[in-house]
C-alpha positions as CSV (number, residue, x, y, z in Angstrom):
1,X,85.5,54.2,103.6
2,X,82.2,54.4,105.4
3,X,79.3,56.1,103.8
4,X,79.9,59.2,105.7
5,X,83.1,60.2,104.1
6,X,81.9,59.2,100.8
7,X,79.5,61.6,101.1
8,X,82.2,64.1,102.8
9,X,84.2,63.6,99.3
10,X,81.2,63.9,96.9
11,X,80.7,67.4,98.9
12,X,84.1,69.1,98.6
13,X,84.4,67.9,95.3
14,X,81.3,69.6,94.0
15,X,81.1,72.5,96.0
16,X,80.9,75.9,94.5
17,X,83.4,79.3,94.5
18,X,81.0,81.5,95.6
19,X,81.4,84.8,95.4
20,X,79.7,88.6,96.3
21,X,79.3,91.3,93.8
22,X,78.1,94.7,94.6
23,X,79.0,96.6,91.1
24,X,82.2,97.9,92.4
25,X,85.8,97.9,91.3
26,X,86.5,96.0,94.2
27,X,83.9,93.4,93.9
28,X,84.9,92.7,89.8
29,X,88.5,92.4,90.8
30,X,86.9,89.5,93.3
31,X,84.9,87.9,90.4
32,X,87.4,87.4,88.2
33,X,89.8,86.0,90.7
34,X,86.3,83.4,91.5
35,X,86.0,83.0,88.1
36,X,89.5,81.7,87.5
37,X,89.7,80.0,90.6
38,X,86.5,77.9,90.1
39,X,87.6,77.4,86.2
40,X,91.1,75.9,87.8
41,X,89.2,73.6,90.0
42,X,86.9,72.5,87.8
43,X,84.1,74.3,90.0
44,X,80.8,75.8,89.6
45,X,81.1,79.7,90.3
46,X,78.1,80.9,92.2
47,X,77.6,84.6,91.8
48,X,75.8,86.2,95.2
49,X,74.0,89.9,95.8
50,X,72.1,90.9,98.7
51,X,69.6,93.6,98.8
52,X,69.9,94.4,102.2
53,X,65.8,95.2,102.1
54,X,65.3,93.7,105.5
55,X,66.9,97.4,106.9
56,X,64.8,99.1,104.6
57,X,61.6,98.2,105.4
58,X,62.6,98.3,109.6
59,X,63.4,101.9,109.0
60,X,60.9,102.6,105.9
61,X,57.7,100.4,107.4
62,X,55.4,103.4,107.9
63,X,56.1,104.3,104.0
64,X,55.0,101.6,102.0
65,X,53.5,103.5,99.0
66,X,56.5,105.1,98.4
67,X,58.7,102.4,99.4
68,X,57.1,99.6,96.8
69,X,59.0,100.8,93.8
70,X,62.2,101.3,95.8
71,X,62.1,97.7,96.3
72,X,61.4,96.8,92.8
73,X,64.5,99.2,91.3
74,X,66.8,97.7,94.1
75,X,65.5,94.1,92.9
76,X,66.2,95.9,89.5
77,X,69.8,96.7,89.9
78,X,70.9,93.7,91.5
79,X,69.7,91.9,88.3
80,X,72.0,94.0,86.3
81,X,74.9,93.9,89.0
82,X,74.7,89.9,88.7
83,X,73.6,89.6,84.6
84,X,76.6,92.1,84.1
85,X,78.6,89.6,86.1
86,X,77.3,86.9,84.4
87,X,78.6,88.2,81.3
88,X,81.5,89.5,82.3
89,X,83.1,86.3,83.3
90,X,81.4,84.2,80.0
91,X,84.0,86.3,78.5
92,X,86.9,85.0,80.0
93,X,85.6,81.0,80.7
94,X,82.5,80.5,78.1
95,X,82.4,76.6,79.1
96,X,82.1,77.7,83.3
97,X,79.4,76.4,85.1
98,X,77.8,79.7,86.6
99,X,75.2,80.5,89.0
100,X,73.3,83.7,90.6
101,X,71.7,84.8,93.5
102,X,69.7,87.9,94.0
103,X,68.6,87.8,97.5
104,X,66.2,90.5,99.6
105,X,68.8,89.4,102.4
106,X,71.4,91.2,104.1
107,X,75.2,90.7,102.2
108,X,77.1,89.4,105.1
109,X,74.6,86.9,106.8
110,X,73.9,86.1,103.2
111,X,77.3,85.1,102.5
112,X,78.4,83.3,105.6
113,X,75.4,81.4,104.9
114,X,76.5,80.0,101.6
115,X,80.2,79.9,103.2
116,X,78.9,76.4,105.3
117,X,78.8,74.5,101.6
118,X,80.9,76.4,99.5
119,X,85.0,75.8,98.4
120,X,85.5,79.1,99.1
121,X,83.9,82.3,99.3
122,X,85.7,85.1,97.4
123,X,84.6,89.3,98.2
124,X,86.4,92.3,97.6
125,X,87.9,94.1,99.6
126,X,86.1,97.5,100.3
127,X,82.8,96.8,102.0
128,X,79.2,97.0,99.7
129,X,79.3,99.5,96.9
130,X,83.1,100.0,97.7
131,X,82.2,103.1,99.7
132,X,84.7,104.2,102.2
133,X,81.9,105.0,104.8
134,X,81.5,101.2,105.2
135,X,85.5,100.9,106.4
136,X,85.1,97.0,104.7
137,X,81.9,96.2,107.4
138,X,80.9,93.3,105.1
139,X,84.5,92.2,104.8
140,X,85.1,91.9,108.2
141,X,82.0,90.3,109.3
142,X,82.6,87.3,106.4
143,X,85.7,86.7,107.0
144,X,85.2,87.3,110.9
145,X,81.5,84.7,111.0
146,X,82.1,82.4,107.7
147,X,82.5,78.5,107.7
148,X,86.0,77.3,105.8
149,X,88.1,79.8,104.2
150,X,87.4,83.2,103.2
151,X,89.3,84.7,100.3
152,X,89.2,88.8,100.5
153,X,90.7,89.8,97.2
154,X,93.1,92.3,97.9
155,X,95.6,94.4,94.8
156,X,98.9,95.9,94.5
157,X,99.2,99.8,95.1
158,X,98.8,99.9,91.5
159,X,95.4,98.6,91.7
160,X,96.9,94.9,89.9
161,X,96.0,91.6,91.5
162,X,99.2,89.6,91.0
163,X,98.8,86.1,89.8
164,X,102.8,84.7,90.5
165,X,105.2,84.3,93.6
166,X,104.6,82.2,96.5
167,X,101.9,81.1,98.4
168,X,102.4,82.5,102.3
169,X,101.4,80.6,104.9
170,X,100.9,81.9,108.6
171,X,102.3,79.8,111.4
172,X,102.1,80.0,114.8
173,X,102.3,76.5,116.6
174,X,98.7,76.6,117.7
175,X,96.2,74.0,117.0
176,X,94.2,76.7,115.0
177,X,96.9,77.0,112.6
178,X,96.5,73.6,111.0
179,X,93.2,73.9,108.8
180,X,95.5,77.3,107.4
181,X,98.5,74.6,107.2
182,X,96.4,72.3,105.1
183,X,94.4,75.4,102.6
184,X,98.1,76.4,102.0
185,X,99.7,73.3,101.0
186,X,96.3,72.6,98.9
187,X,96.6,76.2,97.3
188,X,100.5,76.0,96.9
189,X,100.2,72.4,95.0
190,X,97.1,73.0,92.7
191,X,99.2,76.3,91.7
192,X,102.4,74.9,91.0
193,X,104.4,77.3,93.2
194,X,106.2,77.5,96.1
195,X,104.7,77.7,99.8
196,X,106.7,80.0,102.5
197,X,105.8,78.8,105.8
198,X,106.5,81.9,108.1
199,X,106.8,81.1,111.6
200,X,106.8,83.8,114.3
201,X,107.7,83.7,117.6
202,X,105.7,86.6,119.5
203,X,102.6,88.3,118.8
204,X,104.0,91.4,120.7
205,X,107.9,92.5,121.0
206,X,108.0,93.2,124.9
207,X,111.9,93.4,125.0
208,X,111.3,97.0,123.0
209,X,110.1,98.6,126.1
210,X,113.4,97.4,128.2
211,X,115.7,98.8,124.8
212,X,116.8,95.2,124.4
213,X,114.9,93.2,122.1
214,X,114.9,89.6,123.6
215,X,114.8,89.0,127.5
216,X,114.3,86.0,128.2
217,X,116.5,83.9,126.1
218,X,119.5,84.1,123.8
219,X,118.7,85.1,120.3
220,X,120.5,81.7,119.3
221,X,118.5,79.5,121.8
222,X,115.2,80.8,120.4
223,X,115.9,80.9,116.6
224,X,116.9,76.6,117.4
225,X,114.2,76.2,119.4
226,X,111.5,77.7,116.9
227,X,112.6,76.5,114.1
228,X,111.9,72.9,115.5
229,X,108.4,74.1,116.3
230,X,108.1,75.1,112.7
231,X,109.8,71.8,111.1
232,X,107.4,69.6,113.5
233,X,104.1,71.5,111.8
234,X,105.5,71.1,108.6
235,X,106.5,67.4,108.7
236,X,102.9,65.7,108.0
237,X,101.9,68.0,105.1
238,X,105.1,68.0,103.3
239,X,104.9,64.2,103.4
240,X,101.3,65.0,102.1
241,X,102.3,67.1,99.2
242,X,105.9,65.8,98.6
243,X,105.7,68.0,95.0
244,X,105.4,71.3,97.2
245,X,108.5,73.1,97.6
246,X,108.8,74.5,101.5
247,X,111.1,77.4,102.5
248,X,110.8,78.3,105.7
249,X,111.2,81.8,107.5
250,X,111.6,82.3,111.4
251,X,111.0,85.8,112.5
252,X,111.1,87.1,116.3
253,X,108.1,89.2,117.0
254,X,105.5,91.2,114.9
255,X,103.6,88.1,112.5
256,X,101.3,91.0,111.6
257,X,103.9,93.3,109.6
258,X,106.1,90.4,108.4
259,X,103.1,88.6,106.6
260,X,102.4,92.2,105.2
261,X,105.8,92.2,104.2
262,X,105.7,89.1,102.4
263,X,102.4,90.2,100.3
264,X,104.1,92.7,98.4
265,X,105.8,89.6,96.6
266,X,103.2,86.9,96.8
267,X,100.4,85.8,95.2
268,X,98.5,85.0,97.7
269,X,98.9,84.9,101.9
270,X,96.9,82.2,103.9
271,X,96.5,82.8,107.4
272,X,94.1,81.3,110.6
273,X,91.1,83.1,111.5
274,X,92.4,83.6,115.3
275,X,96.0,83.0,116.3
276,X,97.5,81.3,119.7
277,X,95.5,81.6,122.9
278,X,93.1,84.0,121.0
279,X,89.4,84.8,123.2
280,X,86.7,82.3,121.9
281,X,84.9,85.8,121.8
282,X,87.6,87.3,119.5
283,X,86.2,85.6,115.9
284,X,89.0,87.1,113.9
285,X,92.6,87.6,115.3
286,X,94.6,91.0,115.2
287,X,97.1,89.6,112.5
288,X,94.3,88.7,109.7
289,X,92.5,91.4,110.4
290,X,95.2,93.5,109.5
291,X,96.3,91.2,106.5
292,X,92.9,91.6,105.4
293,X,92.9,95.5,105.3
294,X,96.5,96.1,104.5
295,X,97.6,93.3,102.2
296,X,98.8,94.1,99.1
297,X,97.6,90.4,97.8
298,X,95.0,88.7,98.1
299,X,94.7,86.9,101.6
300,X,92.6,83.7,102.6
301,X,91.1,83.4,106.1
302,X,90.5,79.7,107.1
303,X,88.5,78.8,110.2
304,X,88.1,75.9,111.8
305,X,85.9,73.1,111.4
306,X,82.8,73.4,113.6
């Protein structure tokens, strides 16, 4: 082992969860899933908030008697956002190494700024404040920009975060889909649970508009052919992780709605941050972006290495 990847090693192994808190219901349903995670791991959990005064003062400059002790109560709050946090998760791990940030920065460039060293970054799923208005604008723009892998903390319908099932993995045969492959089998071993590796064959259903829904092929000839593709992604990893129990799922069209599917019953779904023959442009892909807003667990985004 050269020096390099000693020093590769010494890095994952001490890097921190960070996560984003905005005082929201959203955003303590994301620190306590950090906090666990980085108490599982053995981890330091680094606890982030961003002031966003950068836009104020653009759009306040011209105002800066008045705007001086705005400053100092928004500097204010986010000392109470992350003390409460603080707090918060003392109560649930006392012996966890913990960290804050209060930065003057903006949330999102904030974050996918910490994302190049961290394990993971962790945010809830509702945008800053949890305010509808934002439509998750923070969300998207970590888990569209961020290094590694992104974990947006989604609940049930009943407002739960559910902590048992499988781990869901998204696979479609593209070279993008490995660092997702590998975050899986990590999550899936370190959790004791099973991994479902769900492979689907088309992004898009075109034999719907001809009211037959395969054109090409027999339904037969794909299902053998895919499932091959699948088994061949599989092989390396489960060799890796022989302890990890794989089922695997083959599905014909639609990897956006299936994955959904499979949230309602897992614990947590992993997925690329683009799929197959996405645009370089195109920084996340249609099927996490709608896991991320529609799950009903919480979903991890992995990008690529740069």
């Amino acid at each position: 082992m050269d020096r390099r990847d000693s020093d590769d090693r010494h890095h994952l192994a001490s890097a921190a969860v960070v996560v984003g808190v905005d005082g929201s219901q959203a955003s303590e349903r994301a620190l306590l899933w950090a906090a666990d995670l980085a108490a599982q791991r053995g981890r330091e959990l680094r606890i982030v908030h961003g002031l966003t005064l950068n836009k104020l003062a653009a759009v306040y400059s011209r105002y800066d008697v008045s705007l001086t002790p705005v400053v100092e109560a928004m500097h204010n709050r986010g000392e109470v956002y992350t003390g409460q946090a603080v707090d918060t998760v003392r109560q649930h791990h006392p012996q966890l190494r913990i960290s804050s940030v209060v930065s003057d920065g903006d949330p999102s460039p904030l974050l996918i700024r910490y994302s190049a060293d961290a394990y993971r970054v962790v945010i809830g799923d509702a945008g800053a404040g949890g305010r509808s208005s934002h439509l998750g604008s923070i969300m998207v723009a970590v888990t569209s920009h961020a290094h590694g892998a992104v974990v947006v903390v989604r609940a049930d319908p009943e407002g739960r975060v559910r902590t048992e099932g499988p781990v869901v993995v998204g696979v479609d045969g593209s070279p993008g889909s490995e660092p997702a492959l590998a975050a899986a089998f990590e999550e899936a071993a370190e959790r004791g649970t099973e991994l479902v590796a769900v492979h689907v064959w088309a992004d898009v259903n075109a034999g719907q508009y001809a009211d037959y829904p395969y054109l090409l092929e027999t339904v037969p000839t794909i299902a053998v052919d895919e499932a091959a593709v699948l088994a061949e992604r599989l092989a390396g990893w489960q060799e890796k992780y022989p302890e990890v129990t794989v089922n695997r799922q083959t599905y014909p069209s639609d990897p956006a709605a299936v994955l959904i599917d499979w949230s309602t019953r897992a614990q947590l779904v992993v997925t690329g941050s683009r799929g197959r023959g996405g645009f370089r442009g195109l920084l996340l892909g249609s099927t996490s972006n709608s896991l991320v807003q529609h799950a009903q667990c919480p979903v991890m985004v992995v990008h690529p290495e740069q």
